[in-house]
C-alpha positions in Angstrom: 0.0 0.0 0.0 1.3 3.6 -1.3 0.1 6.3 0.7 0.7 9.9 2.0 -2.0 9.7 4.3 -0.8 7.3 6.6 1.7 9.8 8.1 -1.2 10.2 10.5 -0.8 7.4 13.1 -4.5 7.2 13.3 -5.3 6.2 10.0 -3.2 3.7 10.2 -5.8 1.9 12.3 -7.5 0.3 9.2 -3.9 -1.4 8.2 -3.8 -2.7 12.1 -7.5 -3.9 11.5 -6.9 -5.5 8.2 -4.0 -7.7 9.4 -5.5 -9.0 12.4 -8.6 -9.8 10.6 -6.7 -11.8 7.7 -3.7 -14.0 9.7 -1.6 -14.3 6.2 -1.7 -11.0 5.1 1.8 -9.7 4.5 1.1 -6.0 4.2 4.0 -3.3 3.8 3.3 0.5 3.5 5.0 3.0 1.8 4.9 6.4 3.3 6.7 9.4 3.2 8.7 10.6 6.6 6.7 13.8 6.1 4.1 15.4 3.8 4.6 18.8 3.4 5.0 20.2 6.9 3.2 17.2 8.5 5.9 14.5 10.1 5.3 10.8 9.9 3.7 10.1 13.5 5.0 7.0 14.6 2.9 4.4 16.9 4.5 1.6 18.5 4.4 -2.4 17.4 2.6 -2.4 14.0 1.7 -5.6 12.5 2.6 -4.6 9.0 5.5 -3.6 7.3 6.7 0.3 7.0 9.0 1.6 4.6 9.4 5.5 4.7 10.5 6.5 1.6 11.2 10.1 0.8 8.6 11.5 -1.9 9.6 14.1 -4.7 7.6 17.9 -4.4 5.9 16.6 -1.0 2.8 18.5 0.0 1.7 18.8 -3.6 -1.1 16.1 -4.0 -1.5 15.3 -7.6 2.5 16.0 -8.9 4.6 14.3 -6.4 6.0 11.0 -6.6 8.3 8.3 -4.8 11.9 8.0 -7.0 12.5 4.2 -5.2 9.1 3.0 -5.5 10.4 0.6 -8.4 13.4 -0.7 -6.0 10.4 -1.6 -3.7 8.3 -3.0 -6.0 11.3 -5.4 -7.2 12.4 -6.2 -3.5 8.7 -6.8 -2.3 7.4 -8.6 -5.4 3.6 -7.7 -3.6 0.6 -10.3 -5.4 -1.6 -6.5 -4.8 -0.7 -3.0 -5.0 -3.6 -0.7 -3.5 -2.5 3.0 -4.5 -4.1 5.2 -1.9 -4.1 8.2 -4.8 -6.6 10.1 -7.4 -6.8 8.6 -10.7 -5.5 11.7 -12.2 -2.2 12.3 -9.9 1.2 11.3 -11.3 2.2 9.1 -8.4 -0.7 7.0 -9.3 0.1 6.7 -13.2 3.6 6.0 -12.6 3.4 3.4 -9.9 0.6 1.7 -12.2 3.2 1.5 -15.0 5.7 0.0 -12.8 2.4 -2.5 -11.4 1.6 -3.1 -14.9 5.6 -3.6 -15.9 5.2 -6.7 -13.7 1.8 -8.1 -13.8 0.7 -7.3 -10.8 -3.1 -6.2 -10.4 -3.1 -2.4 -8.8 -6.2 -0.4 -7.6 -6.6 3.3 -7.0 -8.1 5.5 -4.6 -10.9 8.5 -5.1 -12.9 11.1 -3.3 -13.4 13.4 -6.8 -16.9 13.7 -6.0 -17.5 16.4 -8.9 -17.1 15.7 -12.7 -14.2 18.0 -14.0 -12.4 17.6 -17.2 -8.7 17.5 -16.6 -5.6 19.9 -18.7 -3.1 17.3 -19.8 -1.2 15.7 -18.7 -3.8 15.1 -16.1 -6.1 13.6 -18.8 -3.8 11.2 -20.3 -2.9 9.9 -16.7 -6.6 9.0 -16.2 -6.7 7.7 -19.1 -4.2 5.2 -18.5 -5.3 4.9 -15.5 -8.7 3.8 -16.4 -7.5 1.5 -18.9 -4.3 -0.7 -16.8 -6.1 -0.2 -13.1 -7.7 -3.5 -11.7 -10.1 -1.9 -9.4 -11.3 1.5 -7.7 -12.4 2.1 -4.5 -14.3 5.6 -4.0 -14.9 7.0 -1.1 -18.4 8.6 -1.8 -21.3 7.1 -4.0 -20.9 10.3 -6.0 -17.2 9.8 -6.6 -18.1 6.5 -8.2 -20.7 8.0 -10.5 -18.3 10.2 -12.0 -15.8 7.4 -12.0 -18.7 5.7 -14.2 -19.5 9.0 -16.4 -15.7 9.6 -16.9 -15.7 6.0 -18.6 -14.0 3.8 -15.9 -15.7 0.4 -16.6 -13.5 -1.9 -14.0 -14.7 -3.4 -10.2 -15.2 -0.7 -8.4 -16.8 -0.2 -4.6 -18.1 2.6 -2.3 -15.5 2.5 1.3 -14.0 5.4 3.2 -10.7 6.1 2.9 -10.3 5.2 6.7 -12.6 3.7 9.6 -13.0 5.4 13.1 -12.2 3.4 15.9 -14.1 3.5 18.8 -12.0 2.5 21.2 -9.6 5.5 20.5 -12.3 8.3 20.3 -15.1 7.5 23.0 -16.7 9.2 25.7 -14.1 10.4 28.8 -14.5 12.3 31.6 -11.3 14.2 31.1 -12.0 17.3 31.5 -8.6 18.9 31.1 -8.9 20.4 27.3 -11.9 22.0 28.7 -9.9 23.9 31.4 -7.2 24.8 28.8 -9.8 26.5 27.0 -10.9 28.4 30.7 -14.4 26.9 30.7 -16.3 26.3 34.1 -18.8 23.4 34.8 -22.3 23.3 33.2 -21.2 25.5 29.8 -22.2 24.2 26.6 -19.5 23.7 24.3 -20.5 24.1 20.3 -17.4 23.1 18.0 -16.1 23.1 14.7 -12.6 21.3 14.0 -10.8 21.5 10.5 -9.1 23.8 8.2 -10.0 28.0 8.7 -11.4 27.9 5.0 -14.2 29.7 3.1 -15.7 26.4 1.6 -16.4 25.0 5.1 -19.2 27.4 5.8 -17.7 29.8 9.1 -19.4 32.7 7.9 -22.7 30.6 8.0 -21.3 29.1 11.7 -20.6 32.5 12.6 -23.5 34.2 11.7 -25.9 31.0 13.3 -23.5 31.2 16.4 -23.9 35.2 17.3 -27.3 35.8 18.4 -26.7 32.5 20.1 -23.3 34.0 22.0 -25.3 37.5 22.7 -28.2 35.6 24.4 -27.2 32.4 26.1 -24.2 33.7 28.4 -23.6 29.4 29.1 -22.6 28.4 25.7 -18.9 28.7 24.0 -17.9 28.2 20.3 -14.5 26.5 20.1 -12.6 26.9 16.5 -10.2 24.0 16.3 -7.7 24.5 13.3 -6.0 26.8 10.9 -6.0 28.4 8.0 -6.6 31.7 5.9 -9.4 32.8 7.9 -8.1 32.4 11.4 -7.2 36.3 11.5 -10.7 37.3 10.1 -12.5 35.0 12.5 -10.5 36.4 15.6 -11.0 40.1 14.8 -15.2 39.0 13.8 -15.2 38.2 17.0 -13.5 40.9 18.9 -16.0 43.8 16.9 -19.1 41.8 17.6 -18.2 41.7 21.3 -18.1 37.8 21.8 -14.4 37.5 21.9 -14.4 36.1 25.2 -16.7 33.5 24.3 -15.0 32.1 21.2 -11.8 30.1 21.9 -9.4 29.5 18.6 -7.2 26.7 19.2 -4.4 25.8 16.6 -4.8 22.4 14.8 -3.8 19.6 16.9 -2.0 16.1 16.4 -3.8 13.1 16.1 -2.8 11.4 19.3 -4.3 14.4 20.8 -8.0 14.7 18.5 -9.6 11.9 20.9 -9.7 14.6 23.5 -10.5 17.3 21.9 -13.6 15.7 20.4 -15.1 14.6 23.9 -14.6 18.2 25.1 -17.5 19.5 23.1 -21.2 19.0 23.4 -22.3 19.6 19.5 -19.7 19.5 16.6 -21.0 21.7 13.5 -19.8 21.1 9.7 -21.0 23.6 7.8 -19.6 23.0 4.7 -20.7 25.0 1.3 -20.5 23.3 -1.7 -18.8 25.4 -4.6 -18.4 24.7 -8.5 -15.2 23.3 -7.9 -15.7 20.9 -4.4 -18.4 19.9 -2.1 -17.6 17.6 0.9 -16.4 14.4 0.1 -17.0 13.1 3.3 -16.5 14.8 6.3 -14.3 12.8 8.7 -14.4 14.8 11.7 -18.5 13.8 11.4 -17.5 10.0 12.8 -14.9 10.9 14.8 -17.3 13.3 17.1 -20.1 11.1 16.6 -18.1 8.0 18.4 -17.1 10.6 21.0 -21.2 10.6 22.1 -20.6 14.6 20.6 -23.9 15.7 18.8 -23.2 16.3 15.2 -24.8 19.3 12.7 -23.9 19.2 9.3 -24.6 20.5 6.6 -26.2 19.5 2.8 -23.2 19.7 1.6 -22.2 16.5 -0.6 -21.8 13.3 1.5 -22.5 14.6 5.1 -26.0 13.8 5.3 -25.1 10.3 4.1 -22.4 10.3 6.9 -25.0 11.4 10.0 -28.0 9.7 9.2 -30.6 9.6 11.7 -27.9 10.0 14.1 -27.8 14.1 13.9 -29.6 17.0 12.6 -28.8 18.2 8.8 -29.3 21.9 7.7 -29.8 24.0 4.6 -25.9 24.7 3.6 -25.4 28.6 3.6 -28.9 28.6 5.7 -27.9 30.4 8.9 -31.1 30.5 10.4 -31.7 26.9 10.0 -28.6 26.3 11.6 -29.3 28.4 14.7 -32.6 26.6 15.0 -30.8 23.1 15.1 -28.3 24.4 17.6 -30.9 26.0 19.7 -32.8 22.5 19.7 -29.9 20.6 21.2 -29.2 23.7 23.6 -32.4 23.8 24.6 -33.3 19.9 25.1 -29.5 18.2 26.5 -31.9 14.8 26.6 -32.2 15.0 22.8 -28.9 16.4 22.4 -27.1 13.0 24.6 -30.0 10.3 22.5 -28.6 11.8 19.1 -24.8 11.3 20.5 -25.6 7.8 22.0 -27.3 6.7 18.2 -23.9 8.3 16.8 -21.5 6.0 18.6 -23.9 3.2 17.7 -23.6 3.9 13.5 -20.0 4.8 13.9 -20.1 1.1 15.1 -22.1 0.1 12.5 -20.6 1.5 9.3 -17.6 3.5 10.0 -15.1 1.9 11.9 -12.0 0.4 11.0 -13.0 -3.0 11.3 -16.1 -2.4 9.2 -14.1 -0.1 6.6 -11.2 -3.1 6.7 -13.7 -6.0 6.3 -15.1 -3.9 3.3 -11.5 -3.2 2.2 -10.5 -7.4 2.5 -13.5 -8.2 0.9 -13.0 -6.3 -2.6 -9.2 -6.8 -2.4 -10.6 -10.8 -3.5 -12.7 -9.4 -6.0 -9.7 -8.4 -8.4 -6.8 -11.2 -6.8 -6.3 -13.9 -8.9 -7.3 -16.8 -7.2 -4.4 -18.2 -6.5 -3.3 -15.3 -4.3 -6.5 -14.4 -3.0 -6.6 -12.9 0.8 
């Protein structure tokens, strides 16, 4: 398995899961020491091999590429190779060639969720792409509906990218991010945790969240992340005179997410779909909702997929509707804990990693020759 993503120890859960569901699985990942300014995390006694191997113009998703992935490839001589990449990034189209160099079936990754027409040489790598891969895995239905539209005609299947596990993000009573954050007993916190960006809705959170602020002196918006409009947000804040019930708290590290997430009372993803992206899945959705954290999201893309029954959906860009859904949960805290309880339960369900591994096993036979199948 090639893939920048697993830098984060957490998603490397679903390669912990798929092991020690299949005993004679030999699995080794390939995975830069860092990706852009984020550093491999490591995590202690992983059942599966780990090669880090430096990648060429890291931090740039669709041109980089790994220079010894052929040297690998040679040493490993893998039955499989499960390219955690777009169907129109380099990385992808070279490793295929070197897959395809050797006879070895290769599969590829996809959250493209919106149909877009690629400048060359983008084109001509999903082109090849299409026509040498042995399988796709998309992470949305609407990813593998433009898979379908684009022309891709081989096995393909709806899975995550990555499960949640429960165990790691679950209820606590640790109540120390809360008093980092100077909060006292009884307040209710309302959170948002990603990247400071226009496309995931803050105005509409921020507009929702002030009349809120002005009127209910017991409830706190946390901003967990960074980005372009961290600055804006901050200064929002300070003119509208609720500056001292908004806490911005930079972007924390994975080992340290499964706290953050139980210090809330409602996460909100207010995502706004543009021409060129809509949410492709919304992983901070799961992660909250096997915290017991009440979930809002928006329309946006796949998050109503992702909640369910399990949360309340709004209008995206509707600020009003928001502010209604977040006054119902303030308002009624035994609606607000049912809704986190049915959360944990279809995190369990449908999202975890040993549901998103079993899922992963499972179509890995559907393209194996059968004399290597898992």
């Amino acid at each position: 398995m090639i893939s920048k993503a697993c830098v984060t120890a957490s998603y490397r859960g679903k390669l912990r899961e798929m092991v020690r569901q299949q005993d004679d699985l030999e699995l080794t990942l390939v995975v830069p020491p860092r990706w852009g300014t984020l550093p491999y995390e490591p995590a202690p006694a992983e059942p599966f091999a780990t090669r880090l191997m430096p990648a060429r113009l890291t931090g740039r998703n669709h041109f980089h590429w790994y220079p010894g992935i052929a040297a690998v490839l040679e040493e490993e001589k893998p039955d499989l190779i499960h390219i955690d990449e777009e169907h129109y990034s380099l990385v992808t189209g070279l490793i295929l060639r070197e897959a395809s160099i050797r006879q070895v079936p290769a599969l590829f990754f996809t959250w493209q969720n919106i149909y877009k027409d690629y400048p060359w040489p983008f084109s001509q790598l999903e082109r090849y792409v299409f026509h040498h891969a042995a399988g796709a895995l998309a992470g949305n239905q609407d990813a593998l509906d433009v898979l379908r539209r684009k022309g891709y005609k081989g096995p393909a299947a709806v899975i995550p990218q990555f499960g949640t596990d429960p165990d790691v993000f679950r209820p606590r009573d640790d109540v120390r991010m809360r008093e980092t954050w100077g909060l006292r007993d009884g307040q209710v916190v309302i959170g948002y945790v990603g990247r400071l960006v226009p496309e995931k809705g803050l105005d509409t959170l921020f507009e929702a969240m002030l009349p809120i602020l002005r009127a209910r002196p017991e409830v706190v918006l946390v901003l967990a992340g960074s980005g372009p409009l961290q600055d804006s947000l901050q200064r929002q804040a300070e003119i509208t005179g609720v500056a001292a019930r908004v806490r911005m708290v930079p972007w924390v590290s994975s080992h340290e997410m499964p706290a953050l997430m139980s210090a809330l009372d409602i996460l909100v993803l207010p995502s706004k779909t543009t021409p060129r992206w809509k949410e492709q899945f919304g992983r901070v959705l799961p992660e909250a909702m096997a915290s017991e954290v009440a979930v809002v999201g928006s329309s946006s893309g796949e998050i109503p997929l992702v909640i369910g029954e399990a949360g309340l959906v709004f209008e995206e860009g509707n600020a009003r509707a928001l502010r209604d859904a977040l006054e119902s949960l303030i308002a009624h805290p035994d609606r607000r804990r049912r809704l986190a309880r049915d959360g944990r339960a279809r995190v369990r369900q449908r999202f975890s990693q040993r549901v998103i591994a079993e899922q992963t096993l499972a179509f890995y036979r559907t393209i194996l020759p059968k004399a290597h199948a898992v």
